[in-house]
Rosetta silent file (secondary structure, phi, psi, omega in degrees, C-alpha in Angstrom):
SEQUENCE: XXXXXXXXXXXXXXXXXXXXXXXXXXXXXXXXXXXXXXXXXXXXXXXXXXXXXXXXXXXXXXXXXXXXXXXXXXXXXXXXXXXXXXXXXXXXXXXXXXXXXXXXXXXXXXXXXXXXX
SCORE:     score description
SCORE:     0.000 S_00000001
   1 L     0.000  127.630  169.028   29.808   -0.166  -40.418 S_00000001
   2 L   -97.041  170.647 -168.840   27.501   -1.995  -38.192 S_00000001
   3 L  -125.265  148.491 -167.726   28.024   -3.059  -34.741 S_00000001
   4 L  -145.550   86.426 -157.700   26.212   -6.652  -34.105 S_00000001
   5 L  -130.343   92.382  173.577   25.553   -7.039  -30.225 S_00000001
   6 L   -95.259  111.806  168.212   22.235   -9.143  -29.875 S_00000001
   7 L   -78.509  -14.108  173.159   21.138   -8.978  -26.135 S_00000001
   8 L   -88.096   15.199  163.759   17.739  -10.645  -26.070 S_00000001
   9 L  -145.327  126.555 -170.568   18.974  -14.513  -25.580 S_00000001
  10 L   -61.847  -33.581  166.295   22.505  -14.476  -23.882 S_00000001
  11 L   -30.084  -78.267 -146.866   23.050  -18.158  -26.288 S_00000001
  12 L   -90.166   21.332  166.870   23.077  -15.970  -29.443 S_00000001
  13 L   -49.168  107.103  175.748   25.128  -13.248  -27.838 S_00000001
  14 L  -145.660  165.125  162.849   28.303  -12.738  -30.424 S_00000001
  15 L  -101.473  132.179  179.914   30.957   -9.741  -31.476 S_00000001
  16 E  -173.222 -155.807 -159.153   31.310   -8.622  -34.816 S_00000001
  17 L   160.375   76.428 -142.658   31.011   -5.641  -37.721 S_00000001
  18 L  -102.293  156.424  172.490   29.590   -6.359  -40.988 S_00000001
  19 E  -124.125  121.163  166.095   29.810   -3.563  -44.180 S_00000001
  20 E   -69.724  161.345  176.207   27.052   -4.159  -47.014 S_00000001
  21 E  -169.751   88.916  165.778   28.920   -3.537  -50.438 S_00000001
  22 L    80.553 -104.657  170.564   26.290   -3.879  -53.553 S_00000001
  23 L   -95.078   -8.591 -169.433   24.772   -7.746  -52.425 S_00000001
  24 E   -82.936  128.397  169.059   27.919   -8.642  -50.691 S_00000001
  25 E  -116.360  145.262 -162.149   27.670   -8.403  -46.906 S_00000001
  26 E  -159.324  123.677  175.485   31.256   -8.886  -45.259 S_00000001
  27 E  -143.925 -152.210 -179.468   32.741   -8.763  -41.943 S_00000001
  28 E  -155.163  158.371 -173.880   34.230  -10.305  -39.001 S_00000001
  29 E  -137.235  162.750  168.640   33.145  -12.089  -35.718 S_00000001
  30 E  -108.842  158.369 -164.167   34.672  -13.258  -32.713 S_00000001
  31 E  -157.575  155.797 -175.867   34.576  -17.459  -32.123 S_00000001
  32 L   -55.999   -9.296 -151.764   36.869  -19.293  -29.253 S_00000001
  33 L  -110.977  -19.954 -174.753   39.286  -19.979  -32.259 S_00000001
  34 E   133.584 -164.849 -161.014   40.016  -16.451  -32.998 S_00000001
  35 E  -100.482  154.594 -168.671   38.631  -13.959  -35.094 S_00000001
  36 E  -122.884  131.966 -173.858   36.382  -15.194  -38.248 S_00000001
  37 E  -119.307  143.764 -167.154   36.480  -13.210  -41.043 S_00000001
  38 E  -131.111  138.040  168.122   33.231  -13.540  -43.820 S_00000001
  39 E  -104.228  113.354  152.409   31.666  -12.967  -47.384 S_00000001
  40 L    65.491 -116.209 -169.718   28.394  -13.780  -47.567 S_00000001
  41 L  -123.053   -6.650  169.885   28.106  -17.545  -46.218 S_00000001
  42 L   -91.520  164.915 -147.428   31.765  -17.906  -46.531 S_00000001
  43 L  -134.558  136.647  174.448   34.122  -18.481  -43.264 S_00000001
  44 L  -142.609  129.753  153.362   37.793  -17.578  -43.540 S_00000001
  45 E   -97.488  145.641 -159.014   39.489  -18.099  -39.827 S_00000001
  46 E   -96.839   43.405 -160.781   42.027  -15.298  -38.887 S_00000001
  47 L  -112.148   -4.323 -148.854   44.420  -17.310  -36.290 S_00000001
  48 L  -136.523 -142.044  145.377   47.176  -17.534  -38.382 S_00000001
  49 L  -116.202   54.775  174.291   49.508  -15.726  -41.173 S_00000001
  50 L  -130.194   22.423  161.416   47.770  -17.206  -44.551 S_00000001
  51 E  -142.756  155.788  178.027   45.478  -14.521  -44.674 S_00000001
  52 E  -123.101  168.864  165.835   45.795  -10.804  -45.619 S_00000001
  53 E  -114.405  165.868  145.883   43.659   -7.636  -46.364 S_00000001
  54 E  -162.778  168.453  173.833   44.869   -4.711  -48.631 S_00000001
  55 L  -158.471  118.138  165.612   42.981   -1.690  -50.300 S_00000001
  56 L   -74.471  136.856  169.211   44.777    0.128  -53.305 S_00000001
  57 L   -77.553  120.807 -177.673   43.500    3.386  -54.370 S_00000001
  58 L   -93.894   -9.434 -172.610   41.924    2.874  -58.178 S_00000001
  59 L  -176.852 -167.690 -175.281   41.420    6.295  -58.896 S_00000001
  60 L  -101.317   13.179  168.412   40.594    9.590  -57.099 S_00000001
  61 L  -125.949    1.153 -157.303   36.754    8.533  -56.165 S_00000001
  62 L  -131.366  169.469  159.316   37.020    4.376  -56.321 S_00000001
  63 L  -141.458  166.219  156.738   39.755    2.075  -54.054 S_00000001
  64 E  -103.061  157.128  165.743   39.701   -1.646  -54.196 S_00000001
  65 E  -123.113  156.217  175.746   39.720   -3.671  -51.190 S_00000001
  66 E  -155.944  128.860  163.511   40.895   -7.179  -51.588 S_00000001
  67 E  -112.748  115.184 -167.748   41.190  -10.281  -49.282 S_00000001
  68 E  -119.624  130.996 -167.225   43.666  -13.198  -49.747 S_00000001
  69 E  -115.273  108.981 -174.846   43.318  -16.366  -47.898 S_00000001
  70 L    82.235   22.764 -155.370   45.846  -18.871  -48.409 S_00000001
  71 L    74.290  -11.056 -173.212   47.717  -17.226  -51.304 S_00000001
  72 E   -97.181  145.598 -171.269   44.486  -16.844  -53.155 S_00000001
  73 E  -104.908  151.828 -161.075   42.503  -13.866  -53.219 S_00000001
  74 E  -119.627  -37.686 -165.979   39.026  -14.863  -52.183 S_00000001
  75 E  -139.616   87.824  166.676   37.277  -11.226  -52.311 S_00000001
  76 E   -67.622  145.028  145.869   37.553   -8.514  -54.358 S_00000001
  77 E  -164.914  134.920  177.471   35.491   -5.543  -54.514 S_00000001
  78 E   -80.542  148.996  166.473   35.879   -1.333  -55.806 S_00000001
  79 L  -142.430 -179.928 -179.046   33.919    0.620  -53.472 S_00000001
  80 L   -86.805   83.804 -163.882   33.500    4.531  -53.229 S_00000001
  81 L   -37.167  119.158 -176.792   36.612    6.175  -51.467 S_00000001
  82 L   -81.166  144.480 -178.808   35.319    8.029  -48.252 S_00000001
  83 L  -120.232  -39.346  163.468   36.030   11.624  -48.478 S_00000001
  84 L   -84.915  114.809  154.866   33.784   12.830  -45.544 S_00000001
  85 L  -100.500    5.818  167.377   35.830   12.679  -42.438 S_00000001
  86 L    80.883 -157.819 -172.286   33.336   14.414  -40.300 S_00000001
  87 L  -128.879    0.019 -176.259   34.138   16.837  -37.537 S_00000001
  88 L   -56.715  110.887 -154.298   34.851   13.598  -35.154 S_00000001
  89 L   -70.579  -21.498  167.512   38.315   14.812  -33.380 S_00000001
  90 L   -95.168    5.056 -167.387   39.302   10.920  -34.430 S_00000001
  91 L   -94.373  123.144 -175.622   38.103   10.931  -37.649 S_00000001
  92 L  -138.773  170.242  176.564   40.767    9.850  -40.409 S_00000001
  93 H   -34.974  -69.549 -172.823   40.245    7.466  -43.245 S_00000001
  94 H   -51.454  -15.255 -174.346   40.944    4.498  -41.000 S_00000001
  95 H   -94.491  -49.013  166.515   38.555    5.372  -38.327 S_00000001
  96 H  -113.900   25.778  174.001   35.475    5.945  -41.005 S_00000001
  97 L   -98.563  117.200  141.896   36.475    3.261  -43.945 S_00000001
  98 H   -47.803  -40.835  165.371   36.069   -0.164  -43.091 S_00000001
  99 H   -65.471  -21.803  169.110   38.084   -1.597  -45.491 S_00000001
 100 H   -78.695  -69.226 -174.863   40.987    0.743  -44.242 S_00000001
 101 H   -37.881  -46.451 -170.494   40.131   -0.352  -40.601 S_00000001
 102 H   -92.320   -6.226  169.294   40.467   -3.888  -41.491 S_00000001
 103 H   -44.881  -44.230 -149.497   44.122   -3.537  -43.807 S_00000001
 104 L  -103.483   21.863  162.644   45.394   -2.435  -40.411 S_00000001
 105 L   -64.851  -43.797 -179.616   44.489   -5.444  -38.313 S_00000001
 106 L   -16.564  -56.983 -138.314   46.961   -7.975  -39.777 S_00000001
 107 L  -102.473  -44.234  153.152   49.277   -6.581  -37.169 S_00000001
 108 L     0.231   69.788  158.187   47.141   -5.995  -34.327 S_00000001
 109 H   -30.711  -80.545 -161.603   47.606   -8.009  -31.163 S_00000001
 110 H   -56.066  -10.207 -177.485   44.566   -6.253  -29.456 S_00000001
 111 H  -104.971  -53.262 -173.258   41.994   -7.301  -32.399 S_00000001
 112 H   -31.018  -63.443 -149.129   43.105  -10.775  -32.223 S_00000001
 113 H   -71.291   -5.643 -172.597   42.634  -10.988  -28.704 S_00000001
 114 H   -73.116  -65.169  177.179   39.288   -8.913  -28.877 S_00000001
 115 H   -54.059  -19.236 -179.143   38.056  -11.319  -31.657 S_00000001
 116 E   -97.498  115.522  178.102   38.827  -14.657  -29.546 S_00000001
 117 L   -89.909    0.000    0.000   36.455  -15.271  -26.948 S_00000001
């Protein structure tokens, strides 16, 4: 997971946390509107309830993650199930997956309000 805090022109100052996954790069930003969540060049905004994350386990090395916007699923993708949790006194799947980190936003209060500037 990256952290995306550019400090040398205060303009192009934004919050966010992108994951690469094969060519797909996919994250989330914060915008005045709420939080905007993205594939690639694609935009999804997060103010509302028409969009969801989930991640299924597919096996005992792969999960899927999948994101549906508007009833539709928009994003798909298997990735490689983290198994190293480190020695980090906080470290549990949700704390070093991304795709687990974002399933458990939906419900969040504090990442809306994080994500809205």
């Amino acid at each position: 997971m990256l952290s995306v805090r550019n400090v040398e022109n205060p303009d192009d100052l934004w919050i966010g946390v992108a994951q690469q996954n094969g060519t797909d790069i996919i994250g989330v930003f914060a915008t005045d509107q709420g939080p905007v969540f993205f594939v690639n060049k694609q935009r999804y905004l997060l103010n509302g309830n028409e969009w969801d994350f989930s991640v299924k386990q597919k096996n005992t090395q792969n999960n899927t993650f999948r994101f549906v916007y508007n009833k539709v699923v928009v994003y798909e993708a298997n990735y490689k199930r983290v198994t190293e949790l480190g020695v980090h006194p906080y470290a549990d799947e949700e704390f070093m997956d991304f795709y687990t980190w974002m399933t458990k936003k939906k419900i969040s209060k504090t990442f809306i309000q994080y994500y809205t500037e």
